[in-house]
C-alpha positions as CSV (number, residue, x, y, z in Angstrom):
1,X,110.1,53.8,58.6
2,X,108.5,51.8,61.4
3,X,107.0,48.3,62.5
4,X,103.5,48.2,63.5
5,X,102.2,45.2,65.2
6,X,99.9,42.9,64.1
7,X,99.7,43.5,61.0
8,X,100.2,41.0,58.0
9,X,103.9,41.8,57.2
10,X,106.4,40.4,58.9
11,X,107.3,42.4,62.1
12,X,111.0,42.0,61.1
13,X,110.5,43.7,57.7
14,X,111.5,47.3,57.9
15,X,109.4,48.5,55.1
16,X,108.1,52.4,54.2
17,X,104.6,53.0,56.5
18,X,102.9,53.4,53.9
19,X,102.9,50.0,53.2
20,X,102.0,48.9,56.7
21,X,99.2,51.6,56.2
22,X,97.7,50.3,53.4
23,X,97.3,46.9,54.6
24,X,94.1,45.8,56.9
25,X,93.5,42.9,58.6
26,X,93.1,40.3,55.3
27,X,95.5,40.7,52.4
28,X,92.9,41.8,50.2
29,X,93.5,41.9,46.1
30,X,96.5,41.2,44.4
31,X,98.4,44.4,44.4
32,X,102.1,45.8,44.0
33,X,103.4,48.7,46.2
34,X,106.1,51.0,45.4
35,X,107.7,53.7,47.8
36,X,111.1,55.0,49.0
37,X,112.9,52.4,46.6
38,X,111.4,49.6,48.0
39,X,109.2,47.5,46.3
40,X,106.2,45.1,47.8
41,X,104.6,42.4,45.8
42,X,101.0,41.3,47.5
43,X,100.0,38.0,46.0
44,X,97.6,35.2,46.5
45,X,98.9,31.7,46.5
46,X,97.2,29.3,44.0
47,X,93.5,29.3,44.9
48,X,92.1,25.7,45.9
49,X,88.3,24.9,45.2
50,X,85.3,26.5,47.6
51,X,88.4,28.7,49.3
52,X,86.9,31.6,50.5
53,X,90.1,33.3,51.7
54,X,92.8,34.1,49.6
55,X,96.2,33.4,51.4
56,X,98.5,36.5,50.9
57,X,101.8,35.8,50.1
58,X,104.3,38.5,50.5
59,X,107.9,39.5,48.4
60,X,109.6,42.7,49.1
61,X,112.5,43.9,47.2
62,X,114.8,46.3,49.0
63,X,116.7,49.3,47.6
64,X,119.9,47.3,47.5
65,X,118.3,44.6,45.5
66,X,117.7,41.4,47.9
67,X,114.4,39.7,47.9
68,X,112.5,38.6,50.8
69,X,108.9,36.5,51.2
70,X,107.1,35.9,54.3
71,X,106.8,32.3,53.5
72,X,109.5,31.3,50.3
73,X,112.7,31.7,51.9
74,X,114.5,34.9,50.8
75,X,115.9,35.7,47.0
76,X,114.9,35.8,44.1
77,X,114.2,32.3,44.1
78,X,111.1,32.8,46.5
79,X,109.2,34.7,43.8
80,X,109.9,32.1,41.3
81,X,108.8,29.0,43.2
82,X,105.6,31.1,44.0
83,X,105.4,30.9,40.1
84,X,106.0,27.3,40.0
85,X,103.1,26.0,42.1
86,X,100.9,27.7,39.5
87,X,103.1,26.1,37.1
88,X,102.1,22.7,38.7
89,X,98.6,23.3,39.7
90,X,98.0,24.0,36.0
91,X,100.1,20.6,35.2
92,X,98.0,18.7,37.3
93,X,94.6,20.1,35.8
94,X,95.8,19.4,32.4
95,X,96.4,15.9,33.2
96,X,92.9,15.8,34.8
97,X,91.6,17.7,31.5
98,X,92.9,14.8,29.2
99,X,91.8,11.7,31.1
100,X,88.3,13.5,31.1
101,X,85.7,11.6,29.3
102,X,82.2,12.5,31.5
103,X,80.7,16.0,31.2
104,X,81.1,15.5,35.2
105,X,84.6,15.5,34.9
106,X,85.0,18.7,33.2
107,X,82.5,20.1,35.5
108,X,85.0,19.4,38.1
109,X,88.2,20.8,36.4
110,X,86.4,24.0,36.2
111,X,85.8,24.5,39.7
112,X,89.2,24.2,40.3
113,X,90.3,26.2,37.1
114,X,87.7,29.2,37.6
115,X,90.0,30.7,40.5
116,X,92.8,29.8,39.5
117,X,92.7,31.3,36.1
118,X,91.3,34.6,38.2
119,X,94.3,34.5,40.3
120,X,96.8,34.0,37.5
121,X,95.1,37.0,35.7
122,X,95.7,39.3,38.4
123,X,99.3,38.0,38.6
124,X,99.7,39.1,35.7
125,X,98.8,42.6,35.7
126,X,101.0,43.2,39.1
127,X,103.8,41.8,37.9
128,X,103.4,44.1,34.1
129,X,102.1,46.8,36.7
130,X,105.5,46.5,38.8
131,X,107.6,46.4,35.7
132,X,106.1,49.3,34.3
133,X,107.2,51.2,37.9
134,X,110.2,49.7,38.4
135,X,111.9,49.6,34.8
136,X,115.4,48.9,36.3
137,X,114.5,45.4,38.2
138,X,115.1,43.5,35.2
139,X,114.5,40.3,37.2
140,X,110.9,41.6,37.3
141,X,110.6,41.0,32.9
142,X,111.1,37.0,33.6
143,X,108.6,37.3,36.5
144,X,106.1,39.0,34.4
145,X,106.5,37.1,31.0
146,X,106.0,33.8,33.2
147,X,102.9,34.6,34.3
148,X,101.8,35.8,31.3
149,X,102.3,32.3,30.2
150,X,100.6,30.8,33.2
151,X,97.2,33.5,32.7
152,X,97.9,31.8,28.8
153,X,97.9,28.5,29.7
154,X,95.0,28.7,32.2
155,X,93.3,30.4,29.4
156,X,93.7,27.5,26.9
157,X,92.7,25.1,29.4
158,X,89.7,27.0,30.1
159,X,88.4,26.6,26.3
160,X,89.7,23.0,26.1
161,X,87.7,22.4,29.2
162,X,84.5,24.6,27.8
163,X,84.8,22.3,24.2
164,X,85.2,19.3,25.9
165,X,82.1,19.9,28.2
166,X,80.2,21.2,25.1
167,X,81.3,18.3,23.5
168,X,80.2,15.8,26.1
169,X,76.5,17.0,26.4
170,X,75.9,17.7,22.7
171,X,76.9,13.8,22.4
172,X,74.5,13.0,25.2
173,X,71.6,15.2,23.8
174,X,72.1,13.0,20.4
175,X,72.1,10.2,22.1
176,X,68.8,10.9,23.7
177,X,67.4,11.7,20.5
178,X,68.2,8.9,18.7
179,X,66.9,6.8,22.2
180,X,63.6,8.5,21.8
181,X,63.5,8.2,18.5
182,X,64.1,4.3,18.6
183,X,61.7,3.9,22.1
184,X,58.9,5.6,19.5
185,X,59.6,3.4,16.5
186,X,59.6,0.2,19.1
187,X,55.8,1.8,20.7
188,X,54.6,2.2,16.9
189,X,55.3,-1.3,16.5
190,X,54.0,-2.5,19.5
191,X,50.8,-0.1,19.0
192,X,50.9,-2.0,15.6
193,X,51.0,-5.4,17.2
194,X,48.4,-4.8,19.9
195,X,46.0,-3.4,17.1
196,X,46.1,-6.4,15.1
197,X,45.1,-9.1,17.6
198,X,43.2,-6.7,19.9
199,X,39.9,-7.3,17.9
200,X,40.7,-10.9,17.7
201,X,41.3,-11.9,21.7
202,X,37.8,-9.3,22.1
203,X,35.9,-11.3,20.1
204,X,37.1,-14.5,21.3
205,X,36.6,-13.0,24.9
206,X,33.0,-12.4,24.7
207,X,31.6,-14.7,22.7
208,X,33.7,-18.0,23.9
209,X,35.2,-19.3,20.9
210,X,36.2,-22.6,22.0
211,X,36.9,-24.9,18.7
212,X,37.6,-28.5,19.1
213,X,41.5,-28.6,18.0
214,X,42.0,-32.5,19.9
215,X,44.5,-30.7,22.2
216,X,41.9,-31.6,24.5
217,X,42.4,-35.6,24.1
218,X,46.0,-35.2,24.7
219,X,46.8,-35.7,28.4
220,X,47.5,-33.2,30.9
221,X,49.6,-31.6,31.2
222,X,51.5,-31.4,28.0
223,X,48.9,-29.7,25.9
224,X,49.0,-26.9,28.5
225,X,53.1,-27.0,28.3
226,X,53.3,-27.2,24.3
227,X,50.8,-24.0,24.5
228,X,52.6,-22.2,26.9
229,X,56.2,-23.1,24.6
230,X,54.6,-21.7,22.3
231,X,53.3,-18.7,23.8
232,X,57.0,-18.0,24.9
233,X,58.8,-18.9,21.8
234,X,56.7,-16.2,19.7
235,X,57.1,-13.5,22.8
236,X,60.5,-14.0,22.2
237,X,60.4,-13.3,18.3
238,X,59.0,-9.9,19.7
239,X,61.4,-9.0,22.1
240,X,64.4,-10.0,19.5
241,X,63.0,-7.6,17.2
242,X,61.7,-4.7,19.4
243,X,65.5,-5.0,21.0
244,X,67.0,-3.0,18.4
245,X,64.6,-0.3,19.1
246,X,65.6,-0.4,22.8
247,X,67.0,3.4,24.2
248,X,70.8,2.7,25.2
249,X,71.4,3.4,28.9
250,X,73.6,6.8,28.7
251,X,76.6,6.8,30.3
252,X,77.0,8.5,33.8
């Protein structure tokens, strides 16, 4: 055995060579190493949105049985917290998953979920990969059957996410149907409207048809005020029933 400096384990950790010799200057994939009785677990910490880097997370188990992490503390216990911020991570993005109501919002879940249900996947197969090398750690079956139920869980929240997203924009596409379909009965309508009196105000445009009515006896300027009134009061019969027809504004 030796230390070799500058590399990613701990310089304090005497480990096989080997192990040292497989690592390179970034921790790479998920992986589990096996040699000489000792046992090295390389893991990636739960994956945040637009990383680019994994952080590596080491847990070596010596011959004797004592665990050891290069940033959990020592024990057993340091693998099992490393489980348990997957364990939240995935809590919080449920909670996020429920209160989501805007295809935007599920949008955003996924961005955080894509990695991290990549991650958990690959946590997965070391930790069944290590059991499957190391049958007498039995601490490893609890390791492995809890991340099997985190890559579960992440997997469930994936399609919840996926239907909920589906969901959202095949409401919004119906929506905009039934908007164009209401904007094209309220044109037909209008079209309708326009065609009737269109011949009329022509007509009355070029040839001048100026018929006495005895407006023009009342004084100014309430004839032009009752006309106007008028004018407005059957505009507004219109819009009241071109309303209904209106496109409703979708919701962002």
């Amino acid at each position: 055995m030796s230390e070799l400096p500058n590399r990613l384990l701990p310089a304090t950790w005497d480990v096989p060579k080997t192990f040292r010799d497989r690592l390179g200057k970034t921790v790479g994939r998920q992986r589990m190493m096996f040699a000489d009785g000792h046992l090295l677990l390389v893991l990636h910490a739960p994956p945040e949105r637009d990383q680019e880097e994994r952080i590596g997370r080491f847990f070596w188990r010596k011959p004797d049985g004592t665990w050891s992490s290069n940033n959990l503390g020592s024990g057993l216990g340091s693998l099992l917290k490393h489980l348990d911020e997957y364990d939240r991570y995935l809590d919080r993005l449920e909670e996020q998953e429920q209160q989501a109501s805007r295809a935007r919002d599920f949008f955003e879940i996924n961005d955080h979920l894509a990695p991290l249900l990549r991650a958990s996947s690959n946590l997965h197969a070391v930790l069944h990969d290590a059991r499957k090398h190391c049958p007498d750690i039995r601490e490893l079956i609890d390791a492995r059957d809890r991340a099997y139920g985190i890559e579960r869980a992440a997997e469930l929240l994936a399609v919840g996410c996926k239907n909920g997203l589906d969901y959202q924009m095949a409401r919004q596409a119906e929506e905009q149907a039934e908007a164009g379909h209401r904007m094209a009965v309220a044109s037909h309508r209008l079209n309708q409207i326009v065609a009737f009196f269109l011949p009329l105000a022509t007509l009355s445009g070029l040839f001048g048809v100026n018929l006495r009515s005895g407006l023009e006896d009342v004084p100014a300027p309430y004839a032009f005020l009752g006309v106007t009134m008028i004018a407005l009061l059957i505009g507004g019969f219109f819009s009241l029933m071109l309303r209904g027809n209106e496109a409703p504004k979708s919701k962002q």
